[in-house]
C-alpha positions as CSV (number, residue, x, y, z in Angstrom):
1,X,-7.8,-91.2,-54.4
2,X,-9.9,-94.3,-55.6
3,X,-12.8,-95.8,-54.0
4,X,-14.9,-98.0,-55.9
5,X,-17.1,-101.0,-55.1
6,X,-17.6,-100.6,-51.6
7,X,-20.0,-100.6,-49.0
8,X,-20.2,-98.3,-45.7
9,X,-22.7,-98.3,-42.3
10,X,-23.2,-98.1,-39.0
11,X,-25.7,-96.7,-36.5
12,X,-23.1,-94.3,-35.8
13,X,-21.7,-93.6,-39.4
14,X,-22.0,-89.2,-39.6
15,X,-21.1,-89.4,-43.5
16,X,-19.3,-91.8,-45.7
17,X,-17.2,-90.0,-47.5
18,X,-15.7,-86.9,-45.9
19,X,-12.7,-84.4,-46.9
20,X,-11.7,-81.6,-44.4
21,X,-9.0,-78.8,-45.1
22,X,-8.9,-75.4,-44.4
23,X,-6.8,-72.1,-44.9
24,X,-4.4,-72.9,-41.9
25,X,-3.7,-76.0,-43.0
26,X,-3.9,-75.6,-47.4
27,X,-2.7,-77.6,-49.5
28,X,-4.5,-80.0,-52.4
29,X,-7.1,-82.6,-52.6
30,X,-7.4,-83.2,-56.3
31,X,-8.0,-86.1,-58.3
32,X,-10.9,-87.5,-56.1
33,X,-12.6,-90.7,-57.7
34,X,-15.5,-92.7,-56.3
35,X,-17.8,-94.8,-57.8
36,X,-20.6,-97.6,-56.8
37,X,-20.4,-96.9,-53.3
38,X,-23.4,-97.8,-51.2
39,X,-24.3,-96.6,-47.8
40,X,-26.5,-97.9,-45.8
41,X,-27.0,-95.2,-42.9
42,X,-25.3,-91.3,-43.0
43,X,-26.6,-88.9,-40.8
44,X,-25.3,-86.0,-41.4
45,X,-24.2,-86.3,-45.0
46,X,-23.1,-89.2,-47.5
47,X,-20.2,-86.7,-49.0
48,X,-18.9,-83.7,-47.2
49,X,-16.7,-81.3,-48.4
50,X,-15.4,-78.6,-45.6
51,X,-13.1,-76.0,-46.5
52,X,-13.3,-74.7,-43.0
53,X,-12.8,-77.7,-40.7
54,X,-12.2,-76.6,-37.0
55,X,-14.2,-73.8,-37.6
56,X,-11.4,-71.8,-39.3
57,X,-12.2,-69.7,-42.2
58,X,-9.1,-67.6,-42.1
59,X,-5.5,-68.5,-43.1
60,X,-2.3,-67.7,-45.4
61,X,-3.1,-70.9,-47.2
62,X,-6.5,-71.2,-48.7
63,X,-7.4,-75.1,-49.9
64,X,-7.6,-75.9,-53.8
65,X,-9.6,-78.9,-54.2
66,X,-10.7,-79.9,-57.8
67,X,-11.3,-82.4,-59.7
68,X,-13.7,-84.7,-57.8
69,X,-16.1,-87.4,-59.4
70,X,-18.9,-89.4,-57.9
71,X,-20.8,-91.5,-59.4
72,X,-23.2,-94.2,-59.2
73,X,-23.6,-94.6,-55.8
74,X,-26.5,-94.7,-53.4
75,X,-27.6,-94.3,-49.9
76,X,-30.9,-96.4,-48.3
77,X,-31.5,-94.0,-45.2
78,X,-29.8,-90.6,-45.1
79,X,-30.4,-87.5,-42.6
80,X,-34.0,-86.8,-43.1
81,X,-34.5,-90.7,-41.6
82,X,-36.0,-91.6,-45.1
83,X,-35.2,-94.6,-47.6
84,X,-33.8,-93.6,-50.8
């Protein structure tokens, strides 16, 4: 996945970039590229990676994910409410 150049925010945005998998589900997120992103309001987190969404942290199929770049990006408010 690509994502460059682009802009994300709302009063109601939790986090900007987000990838969820866990051991029920499996599989591969690899090859993860973004780059000059800017947010303007996250608030729980500008990137989140959850190996255990839905609260499941047991399953025959435990998620590889690898190979993930970000870079030059920036956020103006996050969760602690102040400007960066």
């Amino acid at each position: 996945m690509f994502a460059w150049n682009c802009a994300r925010g709302s009063t109601r945005l939790e986090r900007a970039i987000g990838v969820k998998t866990n051991p029920e589900r499996g599989g591969h997120v690899r090859d993860v590229y973004v780059r000059d992103v800017t947010v303007g309001q996250a608030a729980d987190a500008v990137i989140e990676v959850a190996l255990n969404y839905e609260n499941k942290d047991t399953g025959p199929h435990f998620p590889d994910v690898g190979g993930h770049r970000y870079s030059q990006s920036a956020c103006r408010t996050g969760a602690s409410g102040r400007s960066t």
